[in-house]
N, C-alpha and C positions, 0 to 999 in steps of 0.2 A: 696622308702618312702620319701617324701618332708621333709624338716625342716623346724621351723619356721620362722628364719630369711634369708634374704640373703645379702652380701652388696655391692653396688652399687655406683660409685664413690665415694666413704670418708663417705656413709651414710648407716644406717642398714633401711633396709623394709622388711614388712612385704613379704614370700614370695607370696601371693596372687596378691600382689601389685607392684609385680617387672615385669613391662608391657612394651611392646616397639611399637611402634608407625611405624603403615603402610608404611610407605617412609622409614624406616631405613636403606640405604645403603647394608647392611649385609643381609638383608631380599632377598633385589632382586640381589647381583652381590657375596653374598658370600666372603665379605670383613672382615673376622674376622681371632684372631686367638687363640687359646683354649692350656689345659695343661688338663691330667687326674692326680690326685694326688690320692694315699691313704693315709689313717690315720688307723694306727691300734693299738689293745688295749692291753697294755704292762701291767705286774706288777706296774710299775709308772705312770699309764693312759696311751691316748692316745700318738699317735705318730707319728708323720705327715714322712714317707720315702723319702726321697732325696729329700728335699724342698726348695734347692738353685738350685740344677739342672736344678731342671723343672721349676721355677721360669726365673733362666739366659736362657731357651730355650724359653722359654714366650718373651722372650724379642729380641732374634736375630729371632726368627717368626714375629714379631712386627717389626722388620728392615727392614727382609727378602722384606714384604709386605710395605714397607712406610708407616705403622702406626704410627703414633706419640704417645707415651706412655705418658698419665699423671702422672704417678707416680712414684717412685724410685721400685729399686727390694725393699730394707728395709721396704717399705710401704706395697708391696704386698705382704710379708712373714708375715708381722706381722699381717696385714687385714685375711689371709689366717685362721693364729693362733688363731685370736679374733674371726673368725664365730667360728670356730669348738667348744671353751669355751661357745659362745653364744647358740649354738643352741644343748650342752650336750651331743655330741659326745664321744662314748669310739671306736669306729673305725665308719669309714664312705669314702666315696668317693669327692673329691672334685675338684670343676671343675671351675679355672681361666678363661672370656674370656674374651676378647679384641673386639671390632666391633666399623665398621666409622655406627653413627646413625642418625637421622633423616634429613632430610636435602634436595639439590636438586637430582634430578634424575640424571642417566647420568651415564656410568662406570670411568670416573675421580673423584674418591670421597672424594677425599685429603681435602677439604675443609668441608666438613662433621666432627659435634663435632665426637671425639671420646670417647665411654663410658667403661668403663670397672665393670665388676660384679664378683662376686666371691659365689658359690654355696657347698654345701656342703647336701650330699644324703647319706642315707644308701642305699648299693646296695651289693649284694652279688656276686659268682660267674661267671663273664661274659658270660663264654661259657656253665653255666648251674652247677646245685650243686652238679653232680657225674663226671666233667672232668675233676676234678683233680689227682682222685682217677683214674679213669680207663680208662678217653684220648677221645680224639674225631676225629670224621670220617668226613676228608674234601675231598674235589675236587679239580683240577686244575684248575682256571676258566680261561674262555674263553674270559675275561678282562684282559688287559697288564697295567701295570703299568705305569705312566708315564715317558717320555722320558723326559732325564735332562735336553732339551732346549724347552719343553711344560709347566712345572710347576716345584716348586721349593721342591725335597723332603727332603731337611733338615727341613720344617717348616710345622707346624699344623695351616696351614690354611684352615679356615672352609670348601670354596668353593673348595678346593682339594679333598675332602672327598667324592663327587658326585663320582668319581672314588670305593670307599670304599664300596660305599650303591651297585654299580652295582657289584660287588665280590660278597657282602655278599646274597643280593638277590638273585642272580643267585644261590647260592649253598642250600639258605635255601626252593630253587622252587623246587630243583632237589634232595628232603630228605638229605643235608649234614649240619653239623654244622657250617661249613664256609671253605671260599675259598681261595686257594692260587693263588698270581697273581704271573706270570711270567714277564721279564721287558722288556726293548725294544728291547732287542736281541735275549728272545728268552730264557735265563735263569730263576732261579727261584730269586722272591724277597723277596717276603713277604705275610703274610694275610692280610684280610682286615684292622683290626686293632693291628697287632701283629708280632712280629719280628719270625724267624724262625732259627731254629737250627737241624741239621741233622747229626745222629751219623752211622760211617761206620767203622767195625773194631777197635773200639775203639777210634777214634780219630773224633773230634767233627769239623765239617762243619758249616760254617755261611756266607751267603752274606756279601761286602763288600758295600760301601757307591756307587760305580759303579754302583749297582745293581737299580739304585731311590728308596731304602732303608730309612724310617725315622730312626736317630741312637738313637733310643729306650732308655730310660734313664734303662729300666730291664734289655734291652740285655746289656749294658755297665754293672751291677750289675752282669748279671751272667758271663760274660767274667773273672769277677774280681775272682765268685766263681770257676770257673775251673779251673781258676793259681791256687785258692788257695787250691784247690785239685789233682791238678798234670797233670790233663787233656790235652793234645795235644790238638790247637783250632788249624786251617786251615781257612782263609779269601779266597775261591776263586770261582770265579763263578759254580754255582751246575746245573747241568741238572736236568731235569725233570725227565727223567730216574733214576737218584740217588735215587729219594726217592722212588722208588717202592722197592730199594735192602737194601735200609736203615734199621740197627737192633734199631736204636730208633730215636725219633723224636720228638720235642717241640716247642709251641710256645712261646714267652714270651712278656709281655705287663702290665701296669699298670693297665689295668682293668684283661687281662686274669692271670697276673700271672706268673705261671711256667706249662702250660697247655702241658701234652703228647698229641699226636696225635697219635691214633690206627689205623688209614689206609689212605690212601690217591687212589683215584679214585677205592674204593672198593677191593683196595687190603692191603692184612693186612700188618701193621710196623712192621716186628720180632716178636716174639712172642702176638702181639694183646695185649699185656699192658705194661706199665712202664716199662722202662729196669735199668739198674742197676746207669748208669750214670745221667741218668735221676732224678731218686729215689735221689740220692746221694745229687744233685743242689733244688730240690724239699727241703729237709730237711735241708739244710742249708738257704737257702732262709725263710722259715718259723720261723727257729728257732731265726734266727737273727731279724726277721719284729716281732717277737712275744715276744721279749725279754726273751725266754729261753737261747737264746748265748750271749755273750757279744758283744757286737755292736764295734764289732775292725775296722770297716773303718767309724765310724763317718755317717751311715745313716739317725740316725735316730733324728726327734727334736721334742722332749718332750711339749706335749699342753702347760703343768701345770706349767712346769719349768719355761717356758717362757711368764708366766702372769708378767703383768706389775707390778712394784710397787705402793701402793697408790700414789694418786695425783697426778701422770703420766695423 
């Protein structure tokens, strides 16, 4: 569901009005580069989840790619903060992007203005409003991930993502919710847009940044939650084999969440739902994004708190 406003270099417009122009660099070579952010709706209002994080990966994506950023991280946290008061947010999705815009043709597009926009959507569950609850059924797909000397997978660059759309395609042709891509070796990396975790014996499996891994600002959250629940984590390349024998499974992602996965190539995860570790990171994860926990590592930045004073 659209909101009213959006804003666009240092200025609010209307969203109907926030239009970009046929030449835009980003249009034809996929020169941008983007941040998924939540905002969720606490006792104290809204609450914007790790908004320096994703803000400081906004910005070495912008490096990554020799974007020239116009404006400070402080500008775009607090631009971030002003849409969501603007446009009456008690939780919402919000989406930073970066892109070189109108200008000449050509893939050297460094001389192209750079624009930057800031959007703010109500959107609900990414992978669908029952996958949190009871998990979702992907596939291996038959797309590989990028190789670390073809594209850069620390950074969300938009034109990277052409990779993402043929994952998710391919599994949504072939009846599955979404796809997991293997990397250039031949392991497992990731979903299309979502980081992966795989529990065996009790002891929790994750791709390493080896894998062309984006390092998920969730999956760094739940790394934090299974220290803080005593959990064994293991960094080490995972076969594809593994997940068939796997007793549980998740994705995690700023749009998907803390999403279980109940089968992989039609074969069932452990028991075909939520397993106990899973459950466990699921409810701490919530409780804390919803301010029923006390926010003991500092995620969270309060809309309300952080209105300006008059005559600011």
């Amino acid at each position: 569901m659209p909101a009213e406003w959006i804003w666009r270099n240092g200025n609010f417009v209307k969203w109907e009005d926030a239009t970009v122009h046929v030449t835009a660099h980003a249009l034809h070579y996929g020169s941008s580069v983007f941040e998924g952010i939540r905002a969720y709706a606490t006792p104290e209002g809204p609450a914007v989840f790790r908004l320096q994080p994703h803000t400081r990966r906004l910005f070495n994506s912008a490096k990554i790619a020799r974007i020239e950023m116009p404006f400070s991280e402080d500008e775009v946290n607090a631009a971030i903060l002003e849409t969501i008061r603007r446009n009456g947010h008690e939780s919402c999705y919000v989406r930073p992007l970066v892109f070189r815009g109108a200008g000449r043709l050509g893939v050297e597009g460094r001389k192209n203005p750079t624009e930057t926009i800031i959007l703010t959507m109500e959107w609900g569950r990414y992978l669908g409003n029952e996958a949190i609850e009871q998990g979702v059924d992907v596939q291996v797909s038959s797309w590989r991930r990028i190789a670390p000397d073809t594209f850069a997978s620390m950074s969300k660059i938009g034109g990277q993502y052409v990779n993402s759309q043929f994952v998710t395609m391919e599994a949504t042709d072939n009846g599955f919710t979404e796809g997991i891509a293997l990397d250039f070796n031949g392991y497992v990396s990731e979903g299309a847009g979502e980081n992966i975790f795989v529990i065996v014996d009790g002891v929790v499996y994750t791709p390493g940044a080896w894998s062309s891994i984006l390092l998920g600002i969730t999956r760094d959250t739940v790394l934090t939650l299974l220290n803080d629940l005593g959990y064994e984590v293991r960094y080490e390349p995972i076969a594809r084999d593994m997940l068939y024998v796997a007793d549980e499974m998740f994705f995690t992602g700023t749009a998907a969440e803390v999403t279980p996965i109940r089968s992989v190539d039609r074969i069932t995860v452990g028991a075909g739902k939520p397993g106990p570790i899973t459950r466990a990171v699921q409810e701490e994860f919530f409780a804390i994004t919803s301010g029923q926990k006390p926010d003991r590592h500092g995620w969270l930045t309060y809309v309300r708190q952080s209105e300006p004073a008059a005559g600011d």
